[in-house]
DRENPA-3360 file (N, C-alpha, C; in nm, 2 decimals, always signed):
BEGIN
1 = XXXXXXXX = +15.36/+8.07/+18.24/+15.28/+8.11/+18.35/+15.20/+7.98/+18.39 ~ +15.19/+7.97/+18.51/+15.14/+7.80/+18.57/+14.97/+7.84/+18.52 ~ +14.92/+7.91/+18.57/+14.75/+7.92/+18.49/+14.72/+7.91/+18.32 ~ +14.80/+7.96/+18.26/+14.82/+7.93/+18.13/+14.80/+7.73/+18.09 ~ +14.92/+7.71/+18.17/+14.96/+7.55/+18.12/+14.84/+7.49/+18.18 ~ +14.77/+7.52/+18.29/+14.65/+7.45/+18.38/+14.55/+7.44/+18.24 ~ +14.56/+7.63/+18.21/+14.44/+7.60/+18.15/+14.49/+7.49/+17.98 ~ +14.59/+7.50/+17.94/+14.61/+7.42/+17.80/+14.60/+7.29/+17.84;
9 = XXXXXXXX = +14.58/+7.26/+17.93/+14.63/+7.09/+17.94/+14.46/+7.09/+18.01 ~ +14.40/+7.15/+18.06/+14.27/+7.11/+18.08/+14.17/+7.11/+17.91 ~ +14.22/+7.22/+17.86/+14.16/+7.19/+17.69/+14.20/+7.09/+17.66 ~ +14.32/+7.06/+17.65/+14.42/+6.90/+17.58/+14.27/+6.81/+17.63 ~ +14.25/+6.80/+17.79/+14.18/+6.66/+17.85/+14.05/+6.69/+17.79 ~ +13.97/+6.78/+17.75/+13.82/+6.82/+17.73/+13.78/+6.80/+17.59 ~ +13.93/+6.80/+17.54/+13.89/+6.80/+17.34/+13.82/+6.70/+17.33 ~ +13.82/+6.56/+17.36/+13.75/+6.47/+17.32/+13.63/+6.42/+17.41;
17 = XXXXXXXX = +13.57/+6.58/+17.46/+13.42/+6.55/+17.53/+13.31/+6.56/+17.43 ~ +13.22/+6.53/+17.48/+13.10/+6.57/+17.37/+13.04/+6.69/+17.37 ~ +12.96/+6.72/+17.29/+12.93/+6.87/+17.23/+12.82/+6.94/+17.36 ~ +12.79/+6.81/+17.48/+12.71/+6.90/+17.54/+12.83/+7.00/+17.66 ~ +12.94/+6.99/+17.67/+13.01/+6.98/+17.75/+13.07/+7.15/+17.67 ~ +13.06/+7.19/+17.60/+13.04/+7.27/+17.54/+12.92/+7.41/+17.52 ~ +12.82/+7.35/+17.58/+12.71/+7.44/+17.57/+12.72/+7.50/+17.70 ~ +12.62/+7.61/+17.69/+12.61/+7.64/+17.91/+12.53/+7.61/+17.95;
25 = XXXXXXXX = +12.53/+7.55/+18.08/+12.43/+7.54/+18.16/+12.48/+7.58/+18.31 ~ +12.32/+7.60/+18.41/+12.36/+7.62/+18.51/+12.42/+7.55/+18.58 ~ +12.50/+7.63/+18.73/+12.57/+7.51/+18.81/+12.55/+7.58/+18.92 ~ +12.58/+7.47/+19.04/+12.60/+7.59/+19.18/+12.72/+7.59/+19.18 ~ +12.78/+7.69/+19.23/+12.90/+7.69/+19.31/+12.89/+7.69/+19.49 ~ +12.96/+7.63/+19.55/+12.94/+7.59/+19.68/+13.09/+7.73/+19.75 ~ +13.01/+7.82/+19.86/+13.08/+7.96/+19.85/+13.12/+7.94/+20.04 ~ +13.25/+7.96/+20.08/+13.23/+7.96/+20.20/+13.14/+8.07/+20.26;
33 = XXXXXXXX = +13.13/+8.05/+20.43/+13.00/+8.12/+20.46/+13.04/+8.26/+20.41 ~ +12.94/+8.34/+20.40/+12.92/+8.50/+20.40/+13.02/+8.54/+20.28 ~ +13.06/+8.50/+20.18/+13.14/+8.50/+20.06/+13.03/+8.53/+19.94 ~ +12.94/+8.51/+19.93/+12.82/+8.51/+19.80/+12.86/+8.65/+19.77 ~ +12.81/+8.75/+19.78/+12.86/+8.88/+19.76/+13.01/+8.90/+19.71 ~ +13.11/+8.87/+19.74/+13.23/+8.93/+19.68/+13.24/+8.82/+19.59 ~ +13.25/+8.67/+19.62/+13.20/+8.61/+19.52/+13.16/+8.63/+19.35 ~ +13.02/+8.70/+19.38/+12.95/+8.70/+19.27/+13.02/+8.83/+19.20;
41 = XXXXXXXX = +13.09/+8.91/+19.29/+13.12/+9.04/+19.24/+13.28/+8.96/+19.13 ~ +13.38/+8.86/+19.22/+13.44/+8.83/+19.14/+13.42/+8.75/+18.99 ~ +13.32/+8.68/+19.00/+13.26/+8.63/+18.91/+13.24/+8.72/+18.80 ~ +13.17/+8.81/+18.80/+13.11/+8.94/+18.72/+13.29/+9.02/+18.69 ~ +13.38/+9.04/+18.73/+13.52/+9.07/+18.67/+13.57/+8.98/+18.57 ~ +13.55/+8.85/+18.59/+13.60/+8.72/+18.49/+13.48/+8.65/+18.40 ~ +13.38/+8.78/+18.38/+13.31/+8.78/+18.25/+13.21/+8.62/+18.25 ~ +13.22/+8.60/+18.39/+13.11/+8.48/+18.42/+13.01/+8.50/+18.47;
49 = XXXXXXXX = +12.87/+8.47/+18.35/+12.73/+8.46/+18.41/+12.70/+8.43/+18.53 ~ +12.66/+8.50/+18.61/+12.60/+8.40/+18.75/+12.45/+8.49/+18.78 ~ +12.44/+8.44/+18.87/+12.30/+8.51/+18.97/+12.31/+8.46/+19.09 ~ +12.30/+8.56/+19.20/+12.25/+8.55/+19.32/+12.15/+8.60/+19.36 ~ +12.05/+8.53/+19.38/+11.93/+8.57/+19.44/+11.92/+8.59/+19.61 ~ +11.91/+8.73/+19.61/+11.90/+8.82/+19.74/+11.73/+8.83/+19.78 ~ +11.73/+8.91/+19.91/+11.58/+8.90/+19.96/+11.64/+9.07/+20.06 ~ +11.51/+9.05/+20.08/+11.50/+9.22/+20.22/+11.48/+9.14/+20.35;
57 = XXXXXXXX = +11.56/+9.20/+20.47/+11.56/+9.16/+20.51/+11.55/+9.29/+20.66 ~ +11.48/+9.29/+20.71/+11.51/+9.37/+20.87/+11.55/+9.31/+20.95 ~ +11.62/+9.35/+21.03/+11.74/+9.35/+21.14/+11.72/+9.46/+21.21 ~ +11.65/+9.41/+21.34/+11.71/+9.51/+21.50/+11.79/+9.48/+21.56 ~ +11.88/+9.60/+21.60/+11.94/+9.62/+21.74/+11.87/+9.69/+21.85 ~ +11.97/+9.73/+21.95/+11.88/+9.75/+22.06/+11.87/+9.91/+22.01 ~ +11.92/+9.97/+21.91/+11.98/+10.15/+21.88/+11.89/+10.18/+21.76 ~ +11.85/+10.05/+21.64/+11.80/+10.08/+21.54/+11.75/+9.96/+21.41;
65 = XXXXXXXX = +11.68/+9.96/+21.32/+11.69/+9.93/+21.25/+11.74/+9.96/+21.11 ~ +11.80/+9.81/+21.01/+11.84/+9.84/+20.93/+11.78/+9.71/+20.82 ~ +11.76/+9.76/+20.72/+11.72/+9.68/+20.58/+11.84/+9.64/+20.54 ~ +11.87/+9.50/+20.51/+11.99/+9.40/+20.49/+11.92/+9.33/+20.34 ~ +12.01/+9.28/+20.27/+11.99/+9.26/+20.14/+12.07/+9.12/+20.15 ~ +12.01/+9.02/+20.20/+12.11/+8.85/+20.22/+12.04/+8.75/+20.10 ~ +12.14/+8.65/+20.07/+12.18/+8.55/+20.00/+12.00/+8.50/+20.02 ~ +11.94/+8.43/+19.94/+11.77/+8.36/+19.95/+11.87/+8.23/+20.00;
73 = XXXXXXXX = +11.99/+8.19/+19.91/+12.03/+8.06/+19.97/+12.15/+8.06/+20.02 ~ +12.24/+8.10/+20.11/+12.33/+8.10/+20.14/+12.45/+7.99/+20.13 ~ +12.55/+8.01/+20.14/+12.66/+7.99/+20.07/+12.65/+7.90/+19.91 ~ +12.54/+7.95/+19.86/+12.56/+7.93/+19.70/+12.55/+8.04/+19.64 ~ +12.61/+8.01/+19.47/+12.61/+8.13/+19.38/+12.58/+8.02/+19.27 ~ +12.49/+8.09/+19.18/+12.42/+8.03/+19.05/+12.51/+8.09/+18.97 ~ +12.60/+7.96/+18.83/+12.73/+8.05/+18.75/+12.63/+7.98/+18.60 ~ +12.64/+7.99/+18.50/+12.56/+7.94/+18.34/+12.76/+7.96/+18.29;
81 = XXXXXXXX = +12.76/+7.86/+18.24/+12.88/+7.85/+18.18/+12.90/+7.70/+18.12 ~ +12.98/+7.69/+18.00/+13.04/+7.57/+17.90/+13.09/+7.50/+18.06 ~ +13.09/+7.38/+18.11/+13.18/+7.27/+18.16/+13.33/+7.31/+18.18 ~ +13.38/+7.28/+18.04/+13.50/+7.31/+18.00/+13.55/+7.45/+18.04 ~ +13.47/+7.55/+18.08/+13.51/+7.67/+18.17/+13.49/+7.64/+18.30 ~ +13.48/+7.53/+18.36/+13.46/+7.56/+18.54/+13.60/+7.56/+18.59 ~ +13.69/+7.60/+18.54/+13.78/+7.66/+18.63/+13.82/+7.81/+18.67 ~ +13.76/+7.87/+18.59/+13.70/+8.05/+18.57/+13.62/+8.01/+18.74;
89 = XXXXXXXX = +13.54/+7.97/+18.77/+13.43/+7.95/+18.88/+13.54/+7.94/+19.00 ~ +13.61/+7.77/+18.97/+13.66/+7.74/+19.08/+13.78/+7.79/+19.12 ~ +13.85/+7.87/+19.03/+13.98/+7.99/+19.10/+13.95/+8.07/+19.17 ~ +13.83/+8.10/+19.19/+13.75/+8.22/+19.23/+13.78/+8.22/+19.41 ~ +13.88/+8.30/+19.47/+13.84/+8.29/+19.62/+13.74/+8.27/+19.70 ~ +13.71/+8.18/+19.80/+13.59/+8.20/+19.82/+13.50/+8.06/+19.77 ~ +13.52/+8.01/+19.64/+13.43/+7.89/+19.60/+13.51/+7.79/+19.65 ~ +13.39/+7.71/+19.71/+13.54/+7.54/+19.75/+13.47/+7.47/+19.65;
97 = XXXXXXXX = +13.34/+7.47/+19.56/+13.37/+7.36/+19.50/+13.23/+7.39/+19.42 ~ +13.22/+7.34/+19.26/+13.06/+7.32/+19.18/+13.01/+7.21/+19.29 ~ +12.86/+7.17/+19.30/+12.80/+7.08/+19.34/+12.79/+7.00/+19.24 ~ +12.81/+6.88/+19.28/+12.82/+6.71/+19.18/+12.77/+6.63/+19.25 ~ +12.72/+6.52/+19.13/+12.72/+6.37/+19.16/+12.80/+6.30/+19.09 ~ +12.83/+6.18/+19.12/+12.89/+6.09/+19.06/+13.05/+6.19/+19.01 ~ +13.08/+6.24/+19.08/+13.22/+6.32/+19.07/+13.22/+6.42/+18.89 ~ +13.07/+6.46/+18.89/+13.05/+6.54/+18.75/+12.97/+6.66/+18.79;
105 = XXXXXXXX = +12.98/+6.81/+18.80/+12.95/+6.92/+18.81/+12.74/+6.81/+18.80 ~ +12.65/+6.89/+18.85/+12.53/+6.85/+18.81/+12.44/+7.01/+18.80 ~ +12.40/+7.00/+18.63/+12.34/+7.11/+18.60/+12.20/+7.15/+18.64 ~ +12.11/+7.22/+18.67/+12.06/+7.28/+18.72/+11.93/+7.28/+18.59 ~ +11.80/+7.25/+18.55/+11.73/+7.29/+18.49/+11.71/+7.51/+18.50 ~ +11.70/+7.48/+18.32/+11.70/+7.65/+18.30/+11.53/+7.66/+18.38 ~ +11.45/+7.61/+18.39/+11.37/+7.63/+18.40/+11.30/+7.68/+18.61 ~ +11.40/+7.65/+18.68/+11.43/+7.66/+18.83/+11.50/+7.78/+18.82;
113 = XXXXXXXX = +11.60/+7.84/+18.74/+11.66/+7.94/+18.73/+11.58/+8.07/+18.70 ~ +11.50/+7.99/+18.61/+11.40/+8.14/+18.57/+11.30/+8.19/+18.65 ~ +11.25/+8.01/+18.68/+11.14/+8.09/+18.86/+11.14/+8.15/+18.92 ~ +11.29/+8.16/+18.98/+11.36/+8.23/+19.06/+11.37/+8.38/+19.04 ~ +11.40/+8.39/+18.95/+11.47/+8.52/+18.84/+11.30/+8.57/+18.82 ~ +11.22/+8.53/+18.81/+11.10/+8.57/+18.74/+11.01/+8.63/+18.90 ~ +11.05/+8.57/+19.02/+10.98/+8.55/+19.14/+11.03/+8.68/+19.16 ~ +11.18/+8.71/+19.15/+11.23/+8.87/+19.20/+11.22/+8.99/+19.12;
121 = XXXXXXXX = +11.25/+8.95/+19.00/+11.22/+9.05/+18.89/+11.05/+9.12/+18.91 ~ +10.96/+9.04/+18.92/+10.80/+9.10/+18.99/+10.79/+9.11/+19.14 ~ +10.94/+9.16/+19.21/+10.91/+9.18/+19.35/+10.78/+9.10/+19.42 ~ +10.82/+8.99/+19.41/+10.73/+8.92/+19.48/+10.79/+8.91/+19.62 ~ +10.73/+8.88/+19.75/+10.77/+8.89/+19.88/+10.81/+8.76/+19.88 ~ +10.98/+8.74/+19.81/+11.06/+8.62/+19.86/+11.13/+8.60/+20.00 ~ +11.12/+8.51/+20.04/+11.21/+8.47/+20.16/+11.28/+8.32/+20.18 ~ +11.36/+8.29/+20.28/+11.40/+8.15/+20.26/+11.29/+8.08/+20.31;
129 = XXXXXXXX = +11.31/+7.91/+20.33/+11.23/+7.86/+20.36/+11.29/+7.72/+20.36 ~ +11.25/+7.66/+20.50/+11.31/+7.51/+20.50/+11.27/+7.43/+20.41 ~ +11.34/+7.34/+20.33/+11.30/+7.29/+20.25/+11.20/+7.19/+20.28 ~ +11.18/+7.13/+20.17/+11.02/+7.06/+20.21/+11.06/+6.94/+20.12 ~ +11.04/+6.81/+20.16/+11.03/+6.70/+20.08/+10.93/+6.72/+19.98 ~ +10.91/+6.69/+19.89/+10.81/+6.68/+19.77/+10.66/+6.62/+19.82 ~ +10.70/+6.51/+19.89/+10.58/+6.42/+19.97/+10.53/+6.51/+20.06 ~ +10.57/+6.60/+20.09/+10.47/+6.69/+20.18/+10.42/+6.81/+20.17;
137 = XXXXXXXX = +10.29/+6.82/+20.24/+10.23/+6.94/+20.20/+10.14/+6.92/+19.98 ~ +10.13/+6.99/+19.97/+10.01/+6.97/+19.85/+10.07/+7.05/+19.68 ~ +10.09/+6.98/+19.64/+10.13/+7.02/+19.52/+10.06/+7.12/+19.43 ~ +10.11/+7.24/+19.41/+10.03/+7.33/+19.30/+10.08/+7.35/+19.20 ~ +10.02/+7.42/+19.08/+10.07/+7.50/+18.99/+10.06/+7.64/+19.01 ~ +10.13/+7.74/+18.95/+10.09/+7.87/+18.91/+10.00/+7.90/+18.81 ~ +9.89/+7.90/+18.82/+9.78/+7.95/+18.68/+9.83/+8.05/+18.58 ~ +9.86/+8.17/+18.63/+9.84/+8.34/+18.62/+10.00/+8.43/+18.67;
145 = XXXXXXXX = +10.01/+8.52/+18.60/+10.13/+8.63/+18.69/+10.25/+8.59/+18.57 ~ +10.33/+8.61/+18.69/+10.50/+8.60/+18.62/+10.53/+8.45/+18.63 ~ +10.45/+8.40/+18.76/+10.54/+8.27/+18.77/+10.46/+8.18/+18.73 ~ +10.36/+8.20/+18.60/+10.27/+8.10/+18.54/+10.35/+7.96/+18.53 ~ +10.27/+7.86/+18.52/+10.34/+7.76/+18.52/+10.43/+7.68/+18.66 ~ +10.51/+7.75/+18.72/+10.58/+7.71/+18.82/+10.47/+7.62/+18.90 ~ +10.59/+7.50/+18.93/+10.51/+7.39/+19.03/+10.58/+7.42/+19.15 ~ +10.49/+7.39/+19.28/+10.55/+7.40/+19.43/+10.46/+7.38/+19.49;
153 = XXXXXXXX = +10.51/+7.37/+19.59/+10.40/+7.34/+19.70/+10.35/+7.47/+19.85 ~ +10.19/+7.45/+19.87/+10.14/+7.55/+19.92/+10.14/+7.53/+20.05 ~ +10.16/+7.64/+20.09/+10.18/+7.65/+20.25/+10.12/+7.78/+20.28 ~ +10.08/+7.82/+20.39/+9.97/+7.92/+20.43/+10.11/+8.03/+20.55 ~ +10.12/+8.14/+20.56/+10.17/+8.22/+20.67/+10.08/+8.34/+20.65 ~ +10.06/+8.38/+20.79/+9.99/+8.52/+20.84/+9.90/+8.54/+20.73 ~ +9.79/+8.37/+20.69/+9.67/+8.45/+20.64/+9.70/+8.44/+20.46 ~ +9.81/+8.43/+20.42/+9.85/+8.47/+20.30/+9.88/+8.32/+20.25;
161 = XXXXXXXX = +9.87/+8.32/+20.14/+9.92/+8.17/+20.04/+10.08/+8.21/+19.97 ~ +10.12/+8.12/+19.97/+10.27/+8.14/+19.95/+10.28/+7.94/+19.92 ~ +10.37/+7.99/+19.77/+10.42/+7.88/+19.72/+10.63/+7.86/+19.74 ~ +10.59/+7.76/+19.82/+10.74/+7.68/+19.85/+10.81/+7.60/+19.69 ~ +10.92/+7.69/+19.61/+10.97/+7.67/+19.52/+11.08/+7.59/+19.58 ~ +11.14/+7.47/+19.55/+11.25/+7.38/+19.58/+11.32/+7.33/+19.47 ~ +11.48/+7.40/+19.53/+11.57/+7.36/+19.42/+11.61/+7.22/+19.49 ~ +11.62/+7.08/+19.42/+11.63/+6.97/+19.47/+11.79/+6.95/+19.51;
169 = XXXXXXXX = +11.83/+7.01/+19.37/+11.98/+6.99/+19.37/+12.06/+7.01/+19.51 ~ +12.05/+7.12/+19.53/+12.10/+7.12/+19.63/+12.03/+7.16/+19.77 ~ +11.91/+7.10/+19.80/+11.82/+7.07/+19.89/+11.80/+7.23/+19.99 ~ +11.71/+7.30/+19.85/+11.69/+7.45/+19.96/+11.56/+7.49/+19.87 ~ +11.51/+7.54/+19.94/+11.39/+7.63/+19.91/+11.35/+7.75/+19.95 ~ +11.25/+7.83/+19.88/+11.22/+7.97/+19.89/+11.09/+7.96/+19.89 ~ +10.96/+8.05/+19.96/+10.88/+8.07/+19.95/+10.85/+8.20/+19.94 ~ +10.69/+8.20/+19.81/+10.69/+8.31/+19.70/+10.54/+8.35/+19.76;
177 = XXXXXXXX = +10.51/+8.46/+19.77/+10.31/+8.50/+19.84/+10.31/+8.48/+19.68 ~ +10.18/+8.47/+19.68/+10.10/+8.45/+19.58/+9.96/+8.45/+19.56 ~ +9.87/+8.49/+19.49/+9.69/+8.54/+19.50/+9.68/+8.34/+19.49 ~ +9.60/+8.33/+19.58/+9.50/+8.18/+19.59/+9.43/+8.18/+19.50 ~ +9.39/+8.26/+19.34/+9.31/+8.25/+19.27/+9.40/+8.19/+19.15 ~ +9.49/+8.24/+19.18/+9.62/+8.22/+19.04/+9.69/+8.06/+19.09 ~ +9.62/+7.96/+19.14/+9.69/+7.87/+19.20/+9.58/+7.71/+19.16 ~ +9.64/+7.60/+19.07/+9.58/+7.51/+19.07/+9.62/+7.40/+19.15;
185 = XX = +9.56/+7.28/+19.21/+9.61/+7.21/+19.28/+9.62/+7.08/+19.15 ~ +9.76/+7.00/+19.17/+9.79/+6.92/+19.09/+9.73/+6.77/+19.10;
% end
């Protein structure tokens, strides 16, 4: 079978990687548009970790409204897997490609993953948000809560404090409300 030999001869080339190439770590996968969803659903059949982080969303028509459940970052899917498995990822209909530098998958701190994971898990009011250079706007911490610790930067809407979390990697961000008491400036 031609997937068989792909995969034996991709072990053949990997055997003499080093031991991190071996462990898991995160990655993005780059999904064409409006694919995240079946995506992630084929992912979850081929027994591969991933996360997609979703948000609420309202939508009118001129007849009604409806609550929509969309991508925080659209056309990515977050996969945790050994290296040496990214082709489980990239057979996947729908993925064109992990995000790299230097022509090498580039991993993702566990620590961006959890923010994330920790921001929705305590229904915090996530939404997207244009990303922000680092140089701008004012750097905080999280004191207090779920997302103790987390650094980002503060930015004010309708009255409320909300911390702009930025994944660099692949240049997107989310903003999280958050109590102004639970917030240190760095």
């Amino acid at each position: 079978m031609i997937l068989s030999s792909v995969s034996e001869r991709n072990d053949r080339e990997t055997a003499h990687l080093p031991i991190a190439f071996e462990e898991p770590h995160w990655y993005v996968a780059h999904t064409s548009a409006n694919h995240e969803k079946r995506v992630t659903q084929q992912l979850q059949e081929r027994s591969v970790e991933n996360f997609l982080p979703l948000y609420d969303s309202v939508r009118r028509w001129k007849d009604r409204r409806m609550k929509l459940q969309l991508p925080l970052f659209p056309s990515y899917v977050f996969v945790r897997l050994p290296l040496r498995e990214r082709l489980k990822v990239l057979q996947v209909p729908g993925v064109a490609r992990l995000i790299s530098f230097n022509g090498q998958p580039a991993a993702l701190p566990d620590k961006e993953i959890e923010a994330l994971r920790a921001s929705l898990a305590a229904q915090l009011r996530t939404e997207p948000h244009p990303y922000l250079n680092l140089t701008v706007g004012r750097r905080v911490r999280v004191t207090r809560g779920p997302l103790e610790g987390v650094e980002g930067i503060l930015i004010r809407k309708k009255n409320a404090c909300r911390v702009v979390l930025s994944l660099d990697l692949i240049m997107r961000s989310a903003s999280v409300e958050v109590d102004a008491s639970d917030l240190e400036r760095i």
